[in-house]
C-alpha positions in Angstrom: -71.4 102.4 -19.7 -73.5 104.9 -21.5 -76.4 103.6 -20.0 -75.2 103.6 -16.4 -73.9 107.6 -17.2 -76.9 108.6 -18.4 -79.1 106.7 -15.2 -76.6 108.7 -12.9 -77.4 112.4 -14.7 -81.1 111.4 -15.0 -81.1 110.1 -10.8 -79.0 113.7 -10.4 -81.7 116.0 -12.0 -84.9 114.9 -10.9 -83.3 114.7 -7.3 -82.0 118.3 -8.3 -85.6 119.5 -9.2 -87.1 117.7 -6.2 -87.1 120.9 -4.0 -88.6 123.1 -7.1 -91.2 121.2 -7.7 -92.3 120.5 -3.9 -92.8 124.1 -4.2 -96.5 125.3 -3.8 -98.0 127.2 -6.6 -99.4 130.1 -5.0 -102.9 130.9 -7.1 -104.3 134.3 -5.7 -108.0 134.4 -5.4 -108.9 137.3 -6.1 -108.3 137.2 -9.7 -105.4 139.7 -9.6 -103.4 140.0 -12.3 -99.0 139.8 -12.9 -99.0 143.4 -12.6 -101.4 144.0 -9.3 -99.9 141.3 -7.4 -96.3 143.4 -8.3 -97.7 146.2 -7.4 -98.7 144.7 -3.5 -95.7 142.7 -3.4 -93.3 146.1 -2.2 -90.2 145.0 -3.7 -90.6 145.7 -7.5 -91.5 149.4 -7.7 -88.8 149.7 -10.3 -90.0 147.1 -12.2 -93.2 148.8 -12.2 -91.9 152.5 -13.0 -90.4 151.1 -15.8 -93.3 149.0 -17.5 -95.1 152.3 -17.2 -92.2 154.2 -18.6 -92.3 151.7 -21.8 -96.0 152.1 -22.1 -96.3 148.4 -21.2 -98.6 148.4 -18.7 -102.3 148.0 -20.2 -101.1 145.1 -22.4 -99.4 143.3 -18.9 -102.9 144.2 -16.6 -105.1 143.0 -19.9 -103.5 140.5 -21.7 -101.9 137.3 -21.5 -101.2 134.4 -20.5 -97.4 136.7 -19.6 -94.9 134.7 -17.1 -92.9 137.6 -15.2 -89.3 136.8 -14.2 -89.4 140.3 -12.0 -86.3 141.8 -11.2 -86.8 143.1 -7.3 -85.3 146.7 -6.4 -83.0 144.9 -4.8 -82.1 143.3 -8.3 -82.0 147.1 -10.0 -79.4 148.1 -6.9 -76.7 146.0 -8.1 -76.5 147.6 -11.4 -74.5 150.9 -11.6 -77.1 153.8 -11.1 -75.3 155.9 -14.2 -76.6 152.9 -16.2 -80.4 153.3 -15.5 -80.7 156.8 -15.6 -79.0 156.3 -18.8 -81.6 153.4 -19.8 -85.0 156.3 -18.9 -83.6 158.9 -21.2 -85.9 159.2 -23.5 -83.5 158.6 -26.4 -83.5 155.3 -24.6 -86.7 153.5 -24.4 -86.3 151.3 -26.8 -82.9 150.0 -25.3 -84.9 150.1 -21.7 -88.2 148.6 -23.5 -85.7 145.5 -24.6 -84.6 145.0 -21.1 -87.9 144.6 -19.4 -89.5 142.8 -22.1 -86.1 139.8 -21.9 -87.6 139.4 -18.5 -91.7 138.5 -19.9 -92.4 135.2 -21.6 -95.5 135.0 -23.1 -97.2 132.1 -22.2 -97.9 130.0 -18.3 -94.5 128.9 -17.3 -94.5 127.6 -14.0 -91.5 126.0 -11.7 -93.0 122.6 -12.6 -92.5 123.3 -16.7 -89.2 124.7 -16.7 -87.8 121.9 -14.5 -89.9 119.3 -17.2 -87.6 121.6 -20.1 -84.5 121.2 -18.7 -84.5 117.4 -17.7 -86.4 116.7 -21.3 -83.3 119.0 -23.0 -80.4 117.6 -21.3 -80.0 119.7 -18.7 -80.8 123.3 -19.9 -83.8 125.1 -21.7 -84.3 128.0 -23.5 -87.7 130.4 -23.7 -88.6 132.8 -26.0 -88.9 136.3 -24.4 -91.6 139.1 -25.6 -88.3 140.7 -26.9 -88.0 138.0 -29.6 -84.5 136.7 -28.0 -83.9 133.8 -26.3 -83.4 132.9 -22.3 -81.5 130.1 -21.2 -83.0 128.1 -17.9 -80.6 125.4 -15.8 -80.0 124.2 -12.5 -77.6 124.3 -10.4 -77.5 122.8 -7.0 -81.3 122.4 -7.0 -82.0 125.9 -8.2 -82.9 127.5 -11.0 -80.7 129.5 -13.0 -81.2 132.2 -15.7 -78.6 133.0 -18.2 -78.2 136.1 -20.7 -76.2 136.2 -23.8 -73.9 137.7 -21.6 -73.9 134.6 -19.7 -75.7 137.1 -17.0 -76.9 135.3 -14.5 -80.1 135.4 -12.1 -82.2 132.9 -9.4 -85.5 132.9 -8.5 -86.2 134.3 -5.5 -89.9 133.6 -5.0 -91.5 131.5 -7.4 -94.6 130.5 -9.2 -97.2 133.2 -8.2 -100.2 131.7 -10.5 -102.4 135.3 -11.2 -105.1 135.6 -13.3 -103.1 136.4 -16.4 -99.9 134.4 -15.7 -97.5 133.7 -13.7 -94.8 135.6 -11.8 -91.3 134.9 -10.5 -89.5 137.3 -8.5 -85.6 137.2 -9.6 -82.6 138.8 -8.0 -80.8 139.9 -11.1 -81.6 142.0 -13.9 -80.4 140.5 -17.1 -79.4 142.2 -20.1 -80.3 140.7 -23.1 -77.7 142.1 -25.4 
């Protein structure tokens, strides 16, 4: 009976991670990197403000591999605007540093690898964030799911956009990590 259960979940998520992985990476050509494909993109400008507010930018044009889970402006809407004028106080960038760096993993994490995570970790996976804390990854209903401590949630959007320093995933929800 265990056996049978377990065939079911297993059938379940690799039908569930069908449609992520049949997903294209998109690798831009023109050796651009996380932060200059953001910057083109239209939808992240307060992404970008505030990786230049937390004096994160040269390490995310330079560096890497970084994967991005980018909040669009959309994303920052939905949070109450006291709260992120609060967060670029300046008696607040290290609380504001901590939020944008919960959304950067170092390392190439593509669609393909987090589904891999999940399905070899019974059905969710946690990444390390440049903050030092730890995200958790599921699926539900063929999508994946980020979770905060918080149990915050947010989806990816528009996945897997290979650049020459990592990867970027545009989310719709700006997690908090604490």
């Amino acid at each position: 009976m265990k056996k049978l259960v377990l065939a079911i979940f297993l059938s379940f998520m690799v039908c569930s991670t069908c449609n992520i992985w049949a997903q294209s990476t998109v690798i831009d050509k023109n050796n651009n990197t996380v932060l200059s494909f953001l910057e083109n993109t239209n939808t992240h400008h307060t992404f970008l403000k505030i990786v230049n507010a937390t004096g994160l930018y040269d390490m995310l044009s330079k560096n890497g591999p970084f994967t991005i889970l980018a909040p669009t402006d959309a994303a920052f809407k939905k949070i109450n605007a006291g709260t992120l004028e609060t967060l670029f106080l300046r008696e607040n960038q290290d609380k504001l540093k901590s939020v944008i760096t919960y959304h950067i993993i170092p390392g190439n994490v593509n669609t393909a690898s987090i589904s891999k995570a999940i399905f070899n970790n019974n059905g969710e996976a946690n990444f390390k964030t440049l903050n030092g804390a730890t995200i958790t990854v599921f699926i539900r209903e063929g999508i994946l799911v980020f979770e905060g401590p918080k149990g915050g949630e947010s989806l990816i959007e528009s996945p897997d956009k290979q650049q020459s320093n990592g990867y970027v995933h545009s989310v719709d929800t700006l997690i908090l990590p604490n």
